[in-house]
C-alpha positions as CSV (number, residue, x, y, z in Angstrom):
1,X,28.5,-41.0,1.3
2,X,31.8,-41.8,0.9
3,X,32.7,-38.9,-2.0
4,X,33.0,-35.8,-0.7
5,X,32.2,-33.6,-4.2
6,X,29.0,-32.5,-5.4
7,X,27.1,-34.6,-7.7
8,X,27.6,-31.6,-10.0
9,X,31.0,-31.8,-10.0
10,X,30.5,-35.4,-11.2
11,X,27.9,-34.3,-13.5
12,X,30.6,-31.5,-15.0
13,X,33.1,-33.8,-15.6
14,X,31.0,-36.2,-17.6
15,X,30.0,-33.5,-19.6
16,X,33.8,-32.8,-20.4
17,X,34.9,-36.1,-21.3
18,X,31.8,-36.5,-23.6
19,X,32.9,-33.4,-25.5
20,X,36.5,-34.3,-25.4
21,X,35.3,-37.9,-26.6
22,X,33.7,-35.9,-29.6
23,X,36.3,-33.9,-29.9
24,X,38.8,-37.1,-30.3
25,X,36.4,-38.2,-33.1
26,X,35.5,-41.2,-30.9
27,X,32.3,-43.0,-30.6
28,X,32.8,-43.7,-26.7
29,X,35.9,-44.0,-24.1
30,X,35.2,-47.2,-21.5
31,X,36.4,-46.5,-18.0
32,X,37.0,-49.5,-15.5
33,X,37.5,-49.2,-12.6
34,X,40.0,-47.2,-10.6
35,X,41.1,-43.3,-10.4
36,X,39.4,-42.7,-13.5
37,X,36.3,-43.9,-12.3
38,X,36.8,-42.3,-9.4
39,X,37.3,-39.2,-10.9
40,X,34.1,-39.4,-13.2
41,X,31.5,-40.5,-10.7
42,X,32.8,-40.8,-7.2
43,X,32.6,-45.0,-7.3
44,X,35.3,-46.7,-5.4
45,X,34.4,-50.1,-7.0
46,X,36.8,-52.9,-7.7
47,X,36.8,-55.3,-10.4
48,X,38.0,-59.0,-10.9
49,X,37.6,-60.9,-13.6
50,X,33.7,-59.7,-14.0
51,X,33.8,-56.0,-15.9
52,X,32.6,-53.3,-14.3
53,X,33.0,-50.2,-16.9
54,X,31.7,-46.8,-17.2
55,X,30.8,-46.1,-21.0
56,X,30.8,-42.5,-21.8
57,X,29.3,-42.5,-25.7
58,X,30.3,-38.9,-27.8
59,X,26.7,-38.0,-27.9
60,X,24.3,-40.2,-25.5
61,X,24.3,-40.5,-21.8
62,X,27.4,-42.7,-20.2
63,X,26.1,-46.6,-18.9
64,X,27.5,-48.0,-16.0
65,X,27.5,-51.9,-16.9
66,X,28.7,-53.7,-13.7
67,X,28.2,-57.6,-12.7
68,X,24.6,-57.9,-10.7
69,X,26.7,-59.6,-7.7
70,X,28.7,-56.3,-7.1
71,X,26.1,-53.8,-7.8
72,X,26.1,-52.8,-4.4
73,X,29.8,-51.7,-4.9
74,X,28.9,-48.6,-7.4
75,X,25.9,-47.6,-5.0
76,X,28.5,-46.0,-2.4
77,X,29.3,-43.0,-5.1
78,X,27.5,-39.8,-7.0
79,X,25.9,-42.2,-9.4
80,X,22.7,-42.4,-8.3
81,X,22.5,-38.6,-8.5
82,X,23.7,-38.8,-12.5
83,X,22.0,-39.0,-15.9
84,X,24.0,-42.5,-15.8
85,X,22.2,-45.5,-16.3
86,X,23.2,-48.8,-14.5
87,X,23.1,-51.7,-16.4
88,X,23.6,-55.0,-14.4
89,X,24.6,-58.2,-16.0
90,X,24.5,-62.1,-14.6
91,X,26.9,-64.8,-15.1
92,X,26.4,-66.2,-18.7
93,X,25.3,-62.9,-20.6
94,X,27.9,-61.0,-22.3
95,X,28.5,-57.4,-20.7
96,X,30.6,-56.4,-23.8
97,X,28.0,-56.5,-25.9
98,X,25.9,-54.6,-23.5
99,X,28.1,-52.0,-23.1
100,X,28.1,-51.3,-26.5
101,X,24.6,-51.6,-26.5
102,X,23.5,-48.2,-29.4
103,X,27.0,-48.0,-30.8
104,X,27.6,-48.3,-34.2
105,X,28.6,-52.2,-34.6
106,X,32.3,-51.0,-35.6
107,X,32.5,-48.5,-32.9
108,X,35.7,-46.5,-32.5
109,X,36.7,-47.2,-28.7
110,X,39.2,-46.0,-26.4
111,X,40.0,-47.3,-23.0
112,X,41.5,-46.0,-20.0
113,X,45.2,-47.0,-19.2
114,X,44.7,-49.3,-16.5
115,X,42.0,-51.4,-18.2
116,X,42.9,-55.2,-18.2
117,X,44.0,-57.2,-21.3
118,X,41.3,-59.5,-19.7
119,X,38.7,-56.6,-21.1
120,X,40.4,-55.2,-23.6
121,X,40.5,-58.2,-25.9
122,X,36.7,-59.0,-26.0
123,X,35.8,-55.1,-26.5
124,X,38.5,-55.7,-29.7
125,X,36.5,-59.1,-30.5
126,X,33.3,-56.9,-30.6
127,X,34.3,-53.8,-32.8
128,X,36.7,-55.6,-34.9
129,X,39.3,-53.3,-34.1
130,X,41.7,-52.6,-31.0
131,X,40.8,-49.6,-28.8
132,X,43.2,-46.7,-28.2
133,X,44.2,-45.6,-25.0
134,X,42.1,-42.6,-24.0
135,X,44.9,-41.0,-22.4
136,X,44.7,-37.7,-23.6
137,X,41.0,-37.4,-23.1
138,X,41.2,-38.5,-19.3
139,X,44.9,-36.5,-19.1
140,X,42.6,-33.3,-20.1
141,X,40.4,-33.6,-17.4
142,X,42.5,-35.0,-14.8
143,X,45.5,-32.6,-14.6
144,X,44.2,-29.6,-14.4
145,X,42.6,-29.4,-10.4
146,X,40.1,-27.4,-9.4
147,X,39.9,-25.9,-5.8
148,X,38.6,-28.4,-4.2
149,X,41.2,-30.5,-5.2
150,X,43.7,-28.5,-4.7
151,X,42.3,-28.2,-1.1
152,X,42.9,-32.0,-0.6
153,X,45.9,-32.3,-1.8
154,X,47.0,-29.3,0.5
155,X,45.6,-30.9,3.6
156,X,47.3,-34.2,2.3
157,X,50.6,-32.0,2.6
158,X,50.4,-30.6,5.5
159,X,50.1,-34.3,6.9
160,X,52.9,-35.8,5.6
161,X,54.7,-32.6,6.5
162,X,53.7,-33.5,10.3
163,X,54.7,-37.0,9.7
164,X,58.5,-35.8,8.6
165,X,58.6,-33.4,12.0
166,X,57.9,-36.6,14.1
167,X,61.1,-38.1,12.2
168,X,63.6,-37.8,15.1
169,X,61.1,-40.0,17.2
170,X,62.0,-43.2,15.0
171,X,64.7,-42.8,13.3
172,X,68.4,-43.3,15.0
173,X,71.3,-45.6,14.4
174,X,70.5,-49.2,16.0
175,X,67.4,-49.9,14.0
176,X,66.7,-51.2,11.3
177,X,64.8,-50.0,8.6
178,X,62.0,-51.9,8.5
179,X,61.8,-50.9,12.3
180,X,61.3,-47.1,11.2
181,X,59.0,-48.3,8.3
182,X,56.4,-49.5,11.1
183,X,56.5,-46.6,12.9
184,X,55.9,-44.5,10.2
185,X,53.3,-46.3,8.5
186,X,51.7,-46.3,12.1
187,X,52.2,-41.8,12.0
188,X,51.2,-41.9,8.3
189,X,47.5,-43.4,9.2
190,X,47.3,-41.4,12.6
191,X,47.9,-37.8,10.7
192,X,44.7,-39.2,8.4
193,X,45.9,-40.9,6.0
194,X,43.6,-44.1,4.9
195,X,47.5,-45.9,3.9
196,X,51.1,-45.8,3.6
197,X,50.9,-46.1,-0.1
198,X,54.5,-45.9,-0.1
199,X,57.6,-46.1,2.8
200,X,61.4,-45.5,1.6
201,X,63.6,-46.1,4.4
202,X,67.1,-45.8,2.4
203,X,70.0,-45.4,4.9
204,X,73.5,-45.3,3.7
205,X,74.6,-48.0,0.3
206,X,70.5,-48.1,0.2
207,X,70.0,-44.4,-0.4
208,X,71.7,-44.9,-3.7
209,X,68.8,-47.0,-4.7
210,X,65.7,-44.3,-5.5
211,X,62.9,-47.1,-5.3
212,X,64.6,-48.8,-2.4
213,X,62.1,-49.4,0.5
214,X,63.0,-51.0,3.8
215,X,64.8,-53.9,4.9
216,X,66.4,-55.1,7.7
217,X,69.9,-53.4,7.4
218,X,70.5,-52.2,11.2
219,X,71.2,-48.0,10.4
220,X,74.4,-46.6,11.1
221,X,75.4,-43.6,13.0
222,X,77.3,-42.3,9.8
223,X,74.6,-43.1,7.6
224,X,72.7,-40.9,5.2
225,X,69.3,-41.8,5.1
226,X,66.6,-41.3,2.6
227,X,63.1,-40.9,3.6
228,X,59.9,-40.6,0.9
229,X,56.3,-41.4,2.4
230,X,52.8,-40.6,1.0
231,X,49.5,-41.8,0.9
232,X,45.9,-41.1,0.2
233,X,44.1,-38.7,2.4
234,X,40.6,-38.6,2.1
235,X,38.7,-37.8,-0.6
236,X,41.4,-39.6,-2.0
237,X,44.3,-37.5,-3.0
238,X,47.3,-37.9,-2.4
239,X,50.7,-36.3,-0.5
240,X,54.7,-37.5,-1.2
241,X,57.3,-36.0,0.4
242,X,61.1,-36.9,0.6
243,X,63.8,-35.4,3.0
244,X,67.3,-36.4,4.0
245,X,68.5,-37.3,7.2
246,X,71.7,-37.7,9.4
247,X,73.0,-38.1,12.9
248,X,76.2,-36.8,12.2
249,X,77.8,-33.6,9.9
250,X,78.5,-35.5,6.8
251,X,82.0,-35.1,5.1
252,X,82.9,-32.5,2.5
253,X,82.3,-34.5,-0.1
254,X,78.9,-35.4,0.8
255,X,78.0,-31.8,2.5
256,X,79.1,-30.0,-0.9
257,X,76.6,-32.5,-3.2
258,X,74.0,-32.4,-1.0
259,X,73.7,-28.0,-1.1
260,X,74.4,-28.4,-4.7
261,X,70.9,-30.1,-4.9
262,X,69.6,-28.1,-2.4
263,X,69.9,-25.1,-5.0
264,X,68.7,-27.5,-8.4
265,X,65.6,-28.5,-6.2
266,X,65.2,-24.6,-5.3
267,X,65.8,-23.5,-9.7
268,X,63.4,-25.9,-10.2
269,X,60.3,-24.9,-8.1
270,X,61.1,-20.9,-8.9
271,X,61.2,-21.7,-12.6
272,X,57.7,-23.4,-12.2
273,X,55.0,-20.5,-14.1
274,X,51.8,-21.0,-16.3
275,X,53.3,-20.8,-19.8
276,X,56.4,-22.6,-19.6
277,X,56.8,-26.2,-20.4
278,X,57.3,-29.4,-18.2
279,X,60.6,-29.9,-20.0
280,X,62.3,-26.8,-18.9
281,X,61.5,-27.1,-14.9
282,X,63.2,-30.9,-15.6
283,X,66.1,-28.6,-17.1
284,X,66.3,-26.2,-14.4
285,X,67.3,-29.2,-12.0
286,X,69.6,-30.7,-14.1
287,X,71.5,-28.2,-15.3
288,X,72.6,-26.8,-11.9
289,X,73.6,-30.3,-11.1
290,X,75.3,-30.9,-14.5
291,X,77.1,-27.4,-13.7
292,X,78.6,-29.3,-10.5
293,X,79.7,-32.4,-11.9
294,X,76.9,-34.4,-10.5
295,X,74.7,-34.4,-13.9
296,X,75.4,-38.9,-13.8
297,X,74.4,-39.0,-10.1
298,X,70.7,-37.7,-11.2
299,X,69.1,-41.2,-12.7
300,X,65.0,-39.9,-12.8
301,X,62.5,-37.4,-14.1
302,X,62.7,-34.2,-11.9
303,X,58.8,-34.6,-11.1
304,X,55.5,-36.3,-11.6
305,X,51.7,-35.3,-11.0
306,X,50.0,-36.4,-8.4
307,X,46.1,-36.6,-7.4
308,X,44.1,-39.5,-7.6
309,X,47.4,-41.6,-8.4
310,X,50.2,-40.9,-6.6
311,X,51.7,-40.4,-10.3
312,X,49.9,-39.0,-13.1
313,X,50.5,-36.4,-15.7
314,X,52.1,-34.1,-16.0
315,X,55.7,-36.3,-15.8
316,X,58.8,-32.9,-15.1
317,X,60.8,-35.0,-17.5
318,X,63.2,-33.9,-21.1
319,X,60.8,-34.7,-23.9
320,X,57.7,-33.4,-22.5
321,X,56.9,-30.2,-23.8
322,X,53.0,-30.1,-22.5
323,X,52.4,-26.1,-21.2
324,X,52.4,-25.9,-17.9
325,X,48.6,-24.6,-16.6
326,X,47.4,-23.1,-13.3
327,X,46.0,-25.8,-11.7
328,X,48.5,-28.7,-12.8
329,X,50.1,-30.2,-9.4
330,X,53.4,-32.2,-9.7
331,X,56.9,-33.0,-7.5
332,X,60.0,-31.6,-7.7
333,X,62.2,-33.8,-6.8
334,X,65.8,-33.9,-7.8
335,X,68.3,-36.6,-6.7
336,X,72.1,-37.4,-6.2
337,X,73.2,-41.1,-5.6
338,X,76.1,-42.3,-5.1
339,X,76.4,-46.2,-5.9
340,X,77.2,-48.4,-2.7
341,X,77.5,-45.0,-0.7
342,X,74.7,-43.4,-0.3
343,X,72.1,-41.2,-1.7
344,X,69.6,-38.0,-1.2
345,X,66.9,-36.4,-2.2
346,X,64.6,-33.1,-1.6
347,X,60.9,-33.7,-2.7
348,X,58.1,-30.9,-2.6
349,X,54.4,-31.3,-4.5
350,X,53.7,-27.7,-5.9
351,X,50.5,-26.2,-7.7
352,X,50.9,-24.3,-10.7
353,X,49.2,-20.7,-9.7
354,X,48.5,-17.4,-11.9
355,X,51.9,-16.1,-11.8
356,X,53.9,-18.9,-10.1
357,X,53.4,-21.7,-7.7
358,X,52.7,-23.2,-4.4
359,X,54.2,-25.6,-2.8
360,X,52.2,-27.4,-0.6
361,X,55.1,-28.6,1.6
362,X,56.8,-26.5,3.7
363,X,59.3,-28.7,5.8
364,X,63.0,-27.4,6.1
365,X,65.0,-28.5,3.0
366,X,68.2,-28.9,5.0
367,X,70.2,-31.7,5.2
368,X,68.6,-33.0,8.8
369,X,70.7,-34.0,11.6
370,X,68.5,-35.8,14.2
């Protein structure tokens, strides 16, 4: 089987979002496909232009209405061992209406975030009225782990973490970036990783771009260069990790910013505690950097959750005043960039414990010189 939980853990979490679905004074959330889905019932299914979508009624058993052609795809998950029933449709019937097959005829729908417009509409057409998002149903379930996800994403840690100690292999002035991408894309799958969701190679001017990713700019031996790499591990969850590399010491000025956000990325994960909001860890950053002049060099959110999607709730940003819970797992990761220069940035994923939290990667935080 390609999920790794219990069908009981599947089985639990359906029971949640039905009562949270209740709770919402909703007739039923839709899921389509994707980490929600995932979540719920283990089912790594695509969809096209077909709809595949878990219904999840307030007080009936969820339906799984997927296209007859790609029923096959749903079998590969805990569904079979569910009180779920599988409804398949053909080409010319209308799955919309059989999803909403016992609902009242002006339902009250919401729809995960990453549903297509594609769906969206006809489910509108149906009810005569536009779903809401069922964000803070799924957010309930999906941000608070349990151990065994917590267990995942710590083994996803520990592999980028073996991935970043390889980093003198690859990277040294003469290559490009690109170059250094392949090779750690190639490390990335060999430490068990399923993909390189993501590869930053930002050396010197392209450090100062955060969502830079590789090109082919040769690296220089005066160069500061950014890495942040991460994928999915299986069951699915995944790591991210930044550090900051050099070949040479870096000047003052750079040396000086750089152990400035060595001390906002340290605040930040020591301020971290069940009982204290998302907002304040974001502060805890920022204000050290503010502190040394270096509050406009800082351009992002200080951190975002991370499981199933590589970003998820909770977002570390100002604004969010959500509680932090044990359980919730979520970067730190604090910046400086320097425009046309370059840039750096220090990137752990901690786990919200009892009376603190856990980073789950344990590289040096130093500015590296290979």
């Amino acid at each position: 089987m390609a999920y790794r939980f219990s069908s009981d853990v599947y089985r639990n979490r359906l029971d949640r979002a039905r009562a949270l679905t209740a709770d919402a004074g909703l007739d039923a959330i839709v899921v389509s496909t994707g980490p929600d889905l995932r979540y719920l019932t283990g089912s790594r299914a695509d969809t096209f232009e077909r709809l595949t979508a878990l219904v999840i009624p307030a007080s009936a058993p969820a339906r799984l209405v997927v296209a007859r052609l790609e029923l096959a795809s749903v079998r590969d998950s805990a569904l079979d061992d569910l009180d779920v029933e599988i409804s398949a449709w053909v080409d010319g019937e209308d799955p919309y209406g059989l999803a909403l097959t016992g609902l009242p005829a002006d339902a009250s729908l919401a729809v995960c975030d990453t549903m297509p417009a594609l769906h969206v509409v006809p489910f509108a057409d149906h009810t005569g009225s536009t779903p809401v998002l069922a964000t803070d149903v799924l957010r309930e379930l999906r941000m608070i782990k349990d151990d065994s996800e917590i267990d995942s994403l710590r083994q996803a840690g520990a592999a980028i973490d073996r991935v970043h100690a390889r980093m003198g292999e690859w990277l040294r002035p003469g290559r490009t970036e690109r170059e250094v991408a392949d090779d750690i894309r190639a490390a990335i799958l060999a430490e068990g990783h399923t993909e390189a969701a993501f590869i930053i190679v930002g050396s010197g001017p392209h450090g100062a771009d955060p969502h830079h990713e590789f090109s082919d700019r040769v690296i220089e031996r005066d160069d500061v260069v950014v890495i942040d790499i991460g994928g999915p591990v299986e069951p699915g969850y995944n790591s991210d990790s930044t550090r900051t590399y050099c070949f040479t010491a870096p000047p003052a000025d750079i040396a000086d910013a750089y152990a400035a956000l060595q001390r906002a990325q340290q605040a930040a994960v020591e301020s971290v505690r069940p009982g204290v909001t998302a907002e304040s860890v974001d502060a805890a950053a920022r204000d050290l950097l503010r502190a040394d002049g270096l509050a406009d060099r800082f351009i992002h959110r200080t951190g975002h959750g991370i499981g199933l999607s590589v970003h998820e709730e909770p977002y570390i940003v100002a604004g969010n005043d959500i509680t932090l819970r044990p359980g919730m797992a979520f970067s730190i990761e604090p910046g400086v960039y320097v425009d046309g220069r370059w840039g750096a940035r220090i990137e752990d994923i901690v786990v919200v414990t009892e009376d603190g939290c856990e980073p789950l990667n344990t590289r040096p935080h130093d500015l590296v010189v290979l």
